[in-house]
N, C-alpha and C positions, 0 to 999 in steps of 0.2 A: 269512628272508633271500630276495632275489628277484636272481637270477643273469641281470641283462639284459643284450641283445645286440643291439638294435635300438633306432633311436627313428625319430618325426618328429612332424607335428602335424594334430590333425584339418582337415580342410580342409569342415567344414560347422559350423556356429555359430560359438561362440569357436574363439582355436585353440590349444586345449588342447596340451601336448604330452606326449607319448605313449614309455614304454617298453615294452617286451615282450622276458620272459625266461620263466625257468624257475625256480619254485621248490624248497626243499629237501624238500620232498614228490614232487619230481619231476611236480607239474602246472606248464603253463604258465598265465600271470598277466602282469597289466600294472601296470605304476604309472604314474598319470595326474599329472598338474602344471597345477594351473589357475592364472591370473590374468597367466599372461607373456605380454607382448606386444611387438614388434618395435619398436625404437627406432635412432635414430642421431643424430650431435649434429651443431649446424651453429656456426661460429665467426661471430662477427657485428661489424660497428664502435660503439662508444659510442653510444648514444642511441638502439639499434633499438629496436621495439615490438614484442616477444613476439604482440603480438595478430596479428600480420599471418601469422605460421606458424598461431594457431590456430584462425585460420579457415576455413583451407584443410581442404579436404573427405578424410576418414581420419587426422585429429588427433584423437587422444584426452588430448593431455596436453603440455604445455611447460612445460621447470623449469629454471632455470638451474643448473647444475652448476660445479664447480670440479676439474681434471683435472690432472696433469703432464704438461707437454709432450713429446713423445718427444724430440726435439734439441735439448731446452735443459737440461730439468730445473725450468725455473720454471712455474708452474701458469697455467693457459687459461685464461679465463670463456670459458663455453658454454652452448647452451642443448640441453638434450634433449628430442627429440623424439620421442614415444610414437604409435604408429600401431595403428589397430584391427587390422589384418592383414598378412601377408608380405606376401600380392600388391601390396599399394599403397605400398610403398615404392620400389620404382625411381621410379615417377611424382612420386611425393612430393619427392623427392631432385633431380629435375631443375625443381620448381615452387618451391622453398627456394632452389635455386643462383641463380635469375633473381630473386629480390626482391631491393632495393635494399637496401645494407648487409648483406648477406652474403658474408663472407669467401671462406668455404671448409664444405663439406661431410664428413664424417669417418664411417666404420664402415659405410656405407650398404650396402656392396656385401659385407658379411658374412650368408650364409645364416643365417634362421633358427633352422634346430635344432642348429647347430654353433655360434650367438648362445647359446642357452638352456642348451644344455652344457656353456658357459666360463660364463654368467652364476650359473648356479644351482649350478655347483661340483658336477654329477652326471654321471659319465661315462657315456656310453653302454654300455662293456661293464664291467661290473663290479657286485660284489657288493654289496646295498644293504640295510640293515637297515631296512622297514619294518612292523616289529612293531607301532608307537605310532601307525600310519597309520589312518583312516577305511578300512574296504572296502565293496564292495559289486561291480557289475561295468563291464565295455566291451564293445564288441562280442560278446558272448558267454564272453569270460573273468574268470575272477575278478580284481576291481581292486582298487588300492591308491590313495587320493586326498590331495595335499597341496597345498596352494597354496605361493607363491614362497615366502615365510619358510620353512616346514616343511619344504621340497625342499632349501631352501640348510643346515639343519640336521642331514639324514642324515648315518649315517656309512656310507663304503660302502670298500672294498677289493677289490686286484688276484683273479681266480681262476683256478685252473688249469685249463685246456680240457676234462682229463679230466672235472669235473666238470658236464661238459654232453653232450648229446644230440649227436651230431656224423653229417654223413653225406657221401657225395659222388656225383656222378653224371657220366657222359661219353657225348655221343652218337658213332653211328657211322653216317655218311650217305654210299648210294649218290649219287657226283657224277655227275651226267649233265648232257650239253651245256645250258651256257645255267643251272647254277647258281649260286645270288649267296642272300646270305645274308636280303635281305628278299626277293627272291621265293620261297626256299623251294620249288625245283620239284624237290626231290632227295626221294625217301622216304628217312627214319630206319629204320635197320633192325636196330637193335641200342642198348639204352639199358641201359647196365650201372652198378650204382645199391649202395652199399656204406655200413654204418654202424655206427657204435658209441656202448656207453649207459655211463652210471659205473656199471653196476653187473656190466660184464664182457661184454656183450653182442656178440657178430659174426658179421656175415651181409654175403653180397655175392650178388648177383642179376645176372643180364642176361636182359633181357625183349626179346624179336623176334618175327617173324611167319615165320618159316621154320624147317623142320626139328622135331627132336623133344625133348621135355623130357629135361632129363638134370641131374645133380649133377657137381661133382669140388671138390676143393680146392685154394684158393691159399694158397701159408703156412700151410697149416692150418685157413685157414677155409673153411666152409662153404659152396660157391658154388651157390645152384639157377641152371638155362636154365629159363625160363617161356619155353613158345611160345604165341601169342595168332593169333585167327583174321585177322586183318590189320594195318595200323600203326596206322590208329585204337585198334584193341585194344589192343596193346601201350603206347599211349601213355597208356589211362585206365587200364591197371594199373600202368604207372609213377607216376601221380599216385596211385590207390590205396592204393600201397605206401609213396609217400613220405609219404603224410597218417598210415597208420598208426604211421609210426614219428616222425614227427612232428621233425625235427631243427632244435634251436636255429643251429646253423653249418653251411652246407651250402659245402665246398670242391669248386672245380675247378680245370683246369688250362688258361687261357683260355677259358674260361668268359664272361668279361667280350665278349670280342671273337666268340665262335662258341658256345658248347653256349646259352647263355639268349636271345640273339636268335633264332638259328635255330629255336631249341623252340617260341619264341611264336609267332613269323611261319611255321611249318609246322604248328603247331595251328589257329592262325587260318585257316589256308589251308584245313584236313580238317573245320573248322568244331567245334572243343572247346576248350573251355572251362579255361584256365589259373590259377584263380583255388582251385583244390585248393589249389593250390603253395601260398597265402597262409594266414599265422596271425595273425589266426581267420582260415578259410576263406569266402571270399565278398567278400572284397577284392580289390582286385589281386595278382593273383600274380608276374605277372615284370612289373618295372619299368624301361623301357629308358630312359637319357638318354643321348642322342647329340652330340658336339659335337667339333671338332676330327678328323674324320676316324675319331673311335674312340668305341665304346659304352662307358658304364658298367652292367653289368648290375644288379638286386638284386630280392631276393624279399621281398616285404611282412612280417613280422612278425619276419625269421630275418637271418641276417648270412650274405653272402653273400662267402666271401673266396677270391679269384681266385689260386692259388699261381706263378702264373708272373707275378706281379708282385714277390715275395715271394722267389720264385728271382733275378730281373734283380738284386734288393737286395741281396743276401745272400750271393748263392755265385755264384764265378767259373767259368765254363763253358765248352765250347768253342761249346756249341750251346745253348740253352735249348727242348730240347724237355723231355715227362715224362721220356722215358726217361734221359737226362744227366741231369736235375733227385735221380732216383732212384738213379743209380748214384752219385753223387758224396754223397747224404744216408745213403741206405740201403746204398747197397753192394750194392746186388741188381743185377743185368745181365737188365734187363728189356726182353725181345722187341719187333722194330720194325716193323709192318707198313706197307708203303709205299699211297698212296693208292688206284694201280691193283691191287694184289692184295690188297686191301680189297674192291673194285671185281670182281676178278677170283672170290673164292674165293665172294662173293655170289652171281653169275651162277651158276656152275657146281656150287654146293651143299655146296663142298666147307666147312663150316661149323666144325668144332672147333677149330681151329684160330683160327678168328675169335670165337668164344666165347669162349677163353680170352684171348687177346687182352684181346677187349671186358674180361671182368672185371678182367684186370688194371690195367687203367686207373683202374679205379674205384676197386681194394683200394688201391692204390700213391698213388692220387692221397690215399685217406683217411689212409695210415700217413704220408706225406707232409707231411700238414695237421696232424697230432700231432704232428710232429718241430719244424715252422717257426713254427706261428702262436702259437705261446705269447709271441714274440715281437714279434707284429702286436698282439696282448691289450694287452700290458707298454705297446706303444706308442701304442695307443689309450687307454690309459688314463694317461698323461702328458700327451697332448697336448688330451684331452677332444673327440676326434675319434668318430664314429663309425667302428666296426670298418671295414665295409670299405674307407672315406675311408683310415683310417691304413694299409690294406695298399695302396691304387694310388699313394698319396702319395710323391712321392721325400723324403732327407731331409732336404734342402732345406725343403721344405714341410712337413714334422712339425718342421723347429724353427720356424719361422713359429708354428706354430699353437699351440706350448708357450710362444711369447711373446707372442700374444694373451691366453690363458687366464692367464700369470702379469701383463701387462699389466693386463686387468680386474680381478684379487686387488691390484694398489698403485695403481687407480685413476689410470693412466697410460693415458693418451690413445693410440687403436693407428695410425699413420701408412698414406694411403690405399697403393692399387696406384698404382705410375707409370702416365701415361699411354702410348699408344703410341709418341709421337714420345719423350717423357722415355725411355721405353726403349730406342728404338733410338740416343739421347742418351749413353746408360749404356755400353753393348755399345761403342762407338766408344772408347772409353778405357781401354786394359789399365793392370793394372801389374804393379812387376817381384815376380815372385817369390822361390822357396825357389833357394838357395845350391848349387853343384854343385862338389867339390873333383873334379878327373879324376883317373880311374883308373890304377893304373900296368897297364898293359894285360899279361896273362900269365898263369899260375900263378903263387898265393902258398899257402906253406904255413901251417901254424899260425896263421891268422886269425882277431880275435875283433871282435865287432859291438855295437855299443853304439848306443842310442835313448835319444832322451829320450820318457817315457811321458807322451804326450800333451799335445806339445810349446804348441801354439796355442792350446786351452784354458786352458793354465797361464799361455801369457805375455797373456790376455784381463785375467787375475784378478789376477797379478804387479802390470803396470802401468793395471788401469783402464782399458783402453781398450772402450769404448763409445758410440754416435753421440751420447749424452746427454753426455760429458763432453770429447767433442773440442773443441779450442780454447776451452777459458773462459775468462774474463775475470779468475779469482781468483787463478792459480796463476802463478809465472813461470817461465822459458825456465830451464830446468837440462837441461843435458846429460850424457849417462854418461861422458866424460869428468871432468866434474865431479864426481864422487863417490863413493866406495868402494864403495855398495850400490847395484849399476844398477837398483834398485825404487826407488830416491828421484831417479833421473831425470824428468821431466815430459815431456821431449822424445824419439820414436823415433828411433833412428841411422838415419842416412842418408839419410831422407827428411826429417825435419824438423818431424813432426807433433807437438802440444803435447795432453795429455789431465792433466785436474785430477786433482786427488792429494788434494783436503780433503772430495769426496763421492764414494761408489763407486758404480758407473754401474750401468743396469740391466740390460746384456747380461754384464757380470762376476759381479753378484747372484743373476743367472739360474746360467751355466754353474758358480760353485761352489755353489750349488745340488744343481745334480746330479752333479758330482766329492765330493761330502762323502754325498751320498746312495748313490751306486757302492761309496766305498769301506763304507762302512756294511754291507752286502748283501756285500761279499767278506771282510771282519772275520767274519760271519756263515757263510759258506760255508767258510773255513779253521775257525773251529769244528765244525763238521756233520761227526759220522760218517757220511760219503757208503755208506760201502757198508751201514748199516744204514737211512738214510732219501736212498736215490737218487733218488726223486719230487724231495723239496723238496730234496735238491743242484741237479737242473736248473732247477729253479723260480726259481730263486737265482740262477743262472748266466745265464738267460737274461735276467731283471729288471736284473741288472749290466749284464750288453751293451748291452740299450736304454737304460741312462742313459750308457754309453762312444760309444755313436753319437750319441745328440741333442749331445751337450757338444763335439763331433770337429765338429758340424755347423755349430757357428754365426760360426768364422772365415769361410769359404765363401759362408757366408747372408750377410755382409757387405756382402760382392764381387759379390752375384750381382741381374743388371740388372732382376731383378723384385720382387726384395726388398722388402717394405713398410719396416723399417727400413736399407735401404741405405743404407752408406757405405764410401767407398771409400776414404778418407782409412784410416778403422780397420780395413780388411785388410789396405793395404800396409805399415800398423802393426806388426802381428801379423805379416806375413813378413819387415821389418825388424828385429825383435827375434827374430825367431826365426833368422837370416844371424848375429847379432850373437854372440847363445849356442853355437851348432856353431863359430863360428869362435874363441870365448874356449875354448872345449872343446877344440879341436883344439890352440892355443896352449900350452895345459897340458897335454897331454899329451903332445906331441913335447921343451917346454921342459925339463918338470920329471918326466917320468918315463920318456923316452926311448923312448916307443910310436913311430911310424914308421905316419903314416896313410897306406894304399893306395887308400882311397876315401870320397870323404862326397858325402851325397845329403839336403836339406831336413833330416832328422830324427834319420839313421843316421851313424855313423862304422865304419871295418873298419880296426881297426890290428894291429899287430905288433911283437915284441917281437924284435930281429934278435937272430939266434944262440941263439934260446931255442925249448926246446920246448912244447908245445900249455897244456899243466900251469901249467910257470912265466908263459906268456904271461896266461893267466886267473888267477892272483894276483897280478900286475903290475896287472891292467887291474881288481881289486877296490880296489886299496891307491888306484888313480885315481879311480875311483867315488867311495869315500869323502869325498874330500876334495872333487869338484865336487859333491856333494850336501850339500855342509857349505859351501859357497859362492853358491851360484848358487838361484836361487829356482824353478828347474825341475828336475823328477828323472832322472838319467839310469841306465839301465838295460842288464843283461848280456844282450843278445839272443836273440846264437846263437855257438858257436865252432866255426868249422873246419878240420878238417885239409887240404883241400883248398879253395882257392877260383878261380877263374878267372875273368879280368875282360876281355869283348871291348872294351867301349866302356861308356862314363857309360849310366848306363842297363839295363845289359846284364851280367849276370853271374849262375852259377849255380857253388855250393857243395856240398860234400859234410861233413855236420856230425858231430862227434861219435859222436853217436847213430846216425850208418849214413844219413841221410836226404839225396837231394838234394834241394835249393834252387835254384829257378830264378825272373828276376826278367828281362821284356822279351824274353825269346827267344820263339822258334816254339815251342815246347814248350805256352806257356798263351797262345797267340795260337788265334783262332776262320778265319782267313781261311787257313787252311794244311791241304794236304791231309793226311788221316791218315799217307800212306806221309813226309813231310817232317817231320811231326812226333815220328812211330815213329824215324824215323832218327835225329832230332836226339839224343832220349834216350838211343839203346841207345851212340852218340859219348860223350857226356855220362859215362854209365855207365861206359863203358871207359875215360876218361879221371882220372874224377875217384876214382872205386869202387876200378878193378880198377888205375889206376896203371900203364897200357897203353897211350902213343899208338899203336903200330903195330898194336893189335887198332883201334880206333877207324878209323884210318885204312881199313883190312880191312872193318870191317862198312859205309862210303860205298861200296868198288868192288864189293862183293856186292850192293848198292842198284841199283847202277846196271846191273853187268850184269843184274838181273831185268829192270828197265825193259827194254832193248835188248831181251832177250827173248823180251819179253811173258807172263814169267811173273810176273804180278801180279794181283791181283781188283780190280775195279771199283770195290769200296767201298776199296781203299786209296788211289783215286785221289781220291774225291767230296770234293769243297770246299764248304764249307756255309754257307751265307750267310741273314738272317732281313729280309722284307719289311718297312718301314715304312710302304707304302702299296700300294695296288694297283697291278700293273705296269705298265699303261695310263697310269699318273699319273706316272711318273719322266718326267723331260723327259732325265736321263744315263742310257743306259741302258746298263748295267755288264752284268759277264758274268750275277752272279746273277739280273737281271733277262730278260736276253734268253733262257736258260732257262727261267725262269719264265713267260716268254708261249709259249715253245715246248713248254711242260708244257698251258699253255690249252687253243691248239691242237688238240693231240691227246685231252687231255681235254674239251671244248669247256665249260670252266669256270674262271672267272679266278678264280685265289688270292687270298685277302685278305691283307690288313695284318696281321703276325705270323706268317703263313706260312715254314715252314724250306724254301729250296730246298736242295737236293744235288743240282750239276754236275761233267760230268767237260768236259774241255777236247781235242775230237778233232782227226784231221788233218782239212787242209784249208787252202784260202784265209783271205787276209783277216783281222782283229782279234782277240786273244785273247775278245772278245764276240761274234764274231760263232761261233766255235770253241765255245761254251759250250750245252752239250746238257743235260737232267735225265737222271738217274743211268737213270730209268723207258727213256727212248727209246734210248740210247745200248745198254743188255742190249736191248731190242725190236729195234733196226735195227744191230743189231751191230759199232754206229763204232768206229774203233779210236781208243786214245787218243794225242795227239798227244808220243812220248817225249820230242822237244827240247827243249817249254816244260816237262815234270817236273821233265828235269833241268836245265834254265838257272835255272827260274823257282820249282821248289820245290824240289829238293835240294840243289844247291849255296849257294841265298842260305840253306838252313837251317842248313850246315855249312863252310864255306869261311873264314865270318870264324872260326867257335871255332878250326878248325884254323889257319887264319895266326894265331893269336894266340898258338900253340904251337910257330912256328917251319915250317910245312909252306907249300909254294908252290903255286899253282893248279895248277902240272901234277902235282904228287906228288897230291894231291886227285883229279883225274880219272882218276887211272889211269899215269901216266907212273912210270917208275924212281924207286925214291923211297931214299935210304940210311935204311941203319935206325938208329932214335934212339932214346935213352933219357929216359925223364922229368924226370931228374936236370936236363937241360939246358935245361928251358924254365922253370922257377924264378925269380920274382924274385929 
């Protein structure tokens, strides 16, 4: 078995393409694929001459084909077009569009090895049986050889990470005036570098040029400081170390946008050589493609997966640095050192501190990469994407690319990218969405929540709707008033749109697909004695999620203006039918079982059962389940139940559950633009109101807020607002407070932050616009600004609590501090 996690294609003779993994012997090995070559099809009028494409120079081959159409369902005559190599098909493509009697051009502008990956049915990261394969070698490692048949006949399956060589690495660079990431005029002065083997392996390093060798341990593991006689040195023992231990998956944390440019381009600069890094060695080692403002990084033979892409996916944050990324997976509250006393503790020697640091960055960024990417695996290997493609891919784009690969399997034609104008064509035309019942605004006791589990998917599959089956010609106009089972409707409420009912489409084909493969995988995990085999419990868990995202994904993918199978008709489909079902749901519940809904939101209902307690409310709202899941072709489901719930506005409400847990949904609390002290505050309100069943403690802990503010007894970091760069701040044409910070962080540091960069500002006195008030957290402790109290309190503490309190009966002036009578909870109760 050969465990790969790279591909691409030789780019001298044929072009072979290329895997590279790791086998169960634990060497690394390649498996080669000869004889594919880059194709795309061209649609042409009656009575063209094939000959006129094959003569054109980089034709290796023209066959006419027979394909289904993606928006009809009836099949194309095409002709396929085979070309000797990648590079000459853009060219090719625009010499095919200009002959006469050519339609239209198709697949053209699909990469290569992400072509050979959907074509030949082998995914880039996954386990491959080729015992029955020819060997011999490639570049220096043992190879495995098949041609296209033999390639499309392996069997290969999903694997678990642990079962590979894993490592990761983070630089730490002195920034001195006038640093930018291709000039590289900063010395690296700390490269902390951490890995682990399947066979129990862990070690964590940080290699510098300053100070003295030392040991200590992070979580237990082993961490050496190597000090090398300058950064040149440092840097060929990084590469040394990393060659020895040789690692199939190398994670970092922005990585993509700073540690793998900066590394090339400040090696290139000290004149060495980066090409260690590549497996086999002597290739390219770091791979930059730049486009749109942002790099892609990757290292020649290994998978390079960047976790702060993986974080933006996955986990909702205030701030997406490591150390949030780590507290909120790991639960470790990991140390933050700010740029200048990086900066500072370099200069002055004072070094342990930045040691430990540095290695944590690496241990956390590795345990990090164990926890998330099992899930980047799962999803590169649905979508037949190369690994790190499917970790910077939104999911958007991983379900695109699950319906290529299934696309190619029914030999369905795959629909181009719109052009520029067809897409700013797209964007220019909303439509309406999910259903919003308002809230009755207040406390409500004994509230219980009900969802339909994965509402959009189900109604894709329910009624068929797919770009392939919109409007046909076979089926006629039935409407769901028409008929007792709203799946034998043809037409969605209230828009109008007509989708066939006698063939089922290829986007519903697809999405239960993968709902019948999910629930498979949780059939499978409710068997598993988890606490005797907790490995393949998560294993399990995790494989379920990525078919519950892809399936969640492709309402959306519908709607969305770049979409290769765009249409728009079939997502306002899908939120039609899905308005239709919450609102039949609500009907029966208030008609026929005397629930009393306080609020509905797209997917969710919160009702109540008046005069009843929590108990009776949730065996009232099972006896309703029942019956709308013995009705309705969608499942709906027992959420959450609480004894407390509090609704400010649609949108806006936070719960106290059962189980002791608050719930919060639109407030400040999980908002990123909100100082810590505004969002500290909102919670400990929240707590006393919802928990302790205390307005006048809640109200207590705002006037204790506020006199600190007055005060100024507060720290700085409870002030910092933290905002994250999309580009450099020279490039904003608004320049907002985070950015005018951000150039006043330059400034003084005389180096402009890139794209992806976290500022932290505090907002001082002074003249002039809340932007122009906006300082880094760095200058504001240096030049001792004081912070501006008015706007904390107009602008972060009262908008963070003023509406939970009016929604409880208290007036702005009780709120600030004025004579307030005292109240009991009792009285703000729906």
């Amino acid at each position: 078995m050969l465990r790969t996690v790279w591909v691409d294609y030789a780019r001298k003779g044929e072009p072979d393409v290329i895997l590279v993994g790791r086998r169960e012997d634990g060497n690394p090995a390649a498996l080669v694929v000869k004889g594919f070559r880059p194709y795309f099809y061209a649609e042409v009028e009656d009575g063209f001459d094939p000959s006129e494409v094959e003569r054109l120079s980089g034709v290796v081959e023209v066959e006419e084909v027979l394909l289904e159409h993606p928006y009809g369902g009836d099949r194309v005559e095409l002709l396929r077009i085979v070309a000797t190599y990648p590079k000459v098909v853009p060219k090719l493509r625009e010499q095919v569009k200009k002959l006469d009697g050519v339609k239209e051009v198709y697949e053209a502008d699909i990469p290569f090895v992400r072509r050979a990956a959907v074509d030949l049915n082998l995914p880039p990261a996954s386990e491959v049986d080729v015992s029955d394969l020819d060997t011999g070698s490639w570049s220096g490692l043992p190879a495995y050889f098949a041609d296209v048949e033999d390639a499309r006949e392996l069997d290969h399956r999903p694997y678990p990470i642990e079962d590979l060589v894993v490592a990761s690495f983070d630089l730490e660079v002195l920034a001195e005036p006038g640093t930018t990431i291709k000039g590289a005029s900063g010395p690296i002065i700390a490269i902390s570098f951490a890995y682990s083997t399947p066979d129990g392996e862990r070690r964590n390093y940080v290699i510098t040029w300053k100070g003295e060798d030392e040991s200590f341990e992070v979580d237990g593991v082993e961490t050496e400081v190597i000090v090398c006689r300058s950064e040149a040195a440092a840097l060929r023992r990084f590469f040394d170390e990393f060659r020895r231990v040789d690692p199939d998956v190398v994670f970092t944390y922005n990585g993509d946008e700073f540690d793998l440019p900066y590394l090339q381009h400040r090696a290139g600069k000290l004149g060495i050589d980066v090409s260690p890094l590549a497996r086999p060695a002597g290739k390219r080692g770091i791979i930059l493609k730049h486009g749109g403002g942002r790099y892609a990084s990757d290292i020649f033979g290994r998978a390079h997966v960047d976790l702060y892409h993986t974080a933006r996916k996955n986990l909702k944050l205030e701030r997406f640095t490591l150390e949030e990324a780590v507290k909120d997976v790991l639960g470790v509250e990991k140390e933050e050192m700010e740029l200048a006393d990086i900066n500072e503790a370099w200069k002055r020697g004072n070094l342990d501190e930045l040691m430990r640091y540095s290695a944590e960055d690496a241990h956390y960024t590795l345990e990090l990469g164990l926890e998330l990417a099992q899930v980047e695996l799962e999803l590169s290997y649905l979508t037949r994407l190369p690994l790190p493609d499917a970790t910077r891919f939104s999911f958007g784009q991983l379900a695109e690319w699950r319906a290529i690969y299934k696309a190619r399997q029914e030999d369905i034609l795959v629909p181009n990218k719109p052009t520029r104008d067809e897409y700013k064509r797209r964007r220019r035309k909303a439509y309406k969405g999910a259903i919003v019942f308002e809230p009755e605004i207040g406390l409500h006791e004994n509230v219980v929540c009900v969802d339909f589990a994965s509402l959009y998917p189900n109604v894709m599959v329910a009624h068929n709707i797919s770009p392939d089956t919109f409007d046909c010609d076979c089926c006629p106009r039935v409407t769901v008033e028409e008929v007792d089972d709203p799946t034998d409707a043809t037409v969605a409420p209230d828009v109008g749109h007509k989708f066939c009912k006698r063939r089922k489409g290829f986007f519903p084909r697809l999405v239960e697909g993968l709902i019948e493969r999910r629930r498979e995988l949780k059939r499978r995990l409710r068997k598993l004695d988890t606490e005797s085999h907790p490995h393949e419990a998560k294993i399990l868990d995790v494989r379920q999620q990525a078919y519950k995202v892809l399936a969640n994904s492709y309402y959306g993918y519908m709607g969305w203006a770049n979409a290769r199978w765009f249409c728009r008709e079939c997502a306002e489909s899908v939120t039609a039918w899905g308005r239709y079902y919450i609102s039949e749901v609500r009907r029966i519940a208030e008609e026929k079982y005397g629930l009393k809904v306080v609020y509905g939101d797209t997917d969710s209902l919160f009702v109540k059962l008046p005069d009843a307690d929590l108990e009776e409310t949730i065996e009232r709202v099972k006896e309703f389940l029942k019956e709308v899941n013995g009705r309705l072709p969608v499942e709906l489901e027992l959420e959450d139940a609480y004894k407390r719930i509090l609704f400010v506005t649609k949108k806006k409400y936070a719960g106290y559950t059962e189980d002791g847990k608050i719930v919060t949904k639109g407030l400040e609390v999980v908002r990123r633009d909100w100082a810590p002290i505004a969002r500290e505050t909102q919670r400990r309100v929240l707590k006393r109101i919802l928990a302790d069943n205390d307005p006048e403690a809640a109200l207590k802990e705002i006037h204790e807020v506020l006199e600190r503010l007055k005060s100024g007894d507060v720290d700085i970091d409870e002030l910092a607002v933290t905002s994250q760069l999309t580009k450099k701040p020279s490039e904003y044409v608004q320049k907002g407070p985070h950015v005018r910070a951000a150039l006043r962080l330059a400034r003084h540091l005389g180096v402009e932050p890139e794209p992806g960069t976290i500022v932290r500002y505090v907002i001082v006195r002074g003249p002039g616009s809340v932007s122009d008030k906006a300082y880094p957290v760095e200058l504001v402790r240096e030049e001792g600004k004081e912070p501006d109290v008015d706007y904390y309190i107009e602008h972060q503490i009262l908008p963070a609590v003023e509406r939970i309190m009016r929604a409880i009966g208290y007036s702005r002036g009780q709120i600030v501090g004025e004579t307030a009578s005292q109240k009991t909870l009792d009285q703000f109760f729906g």
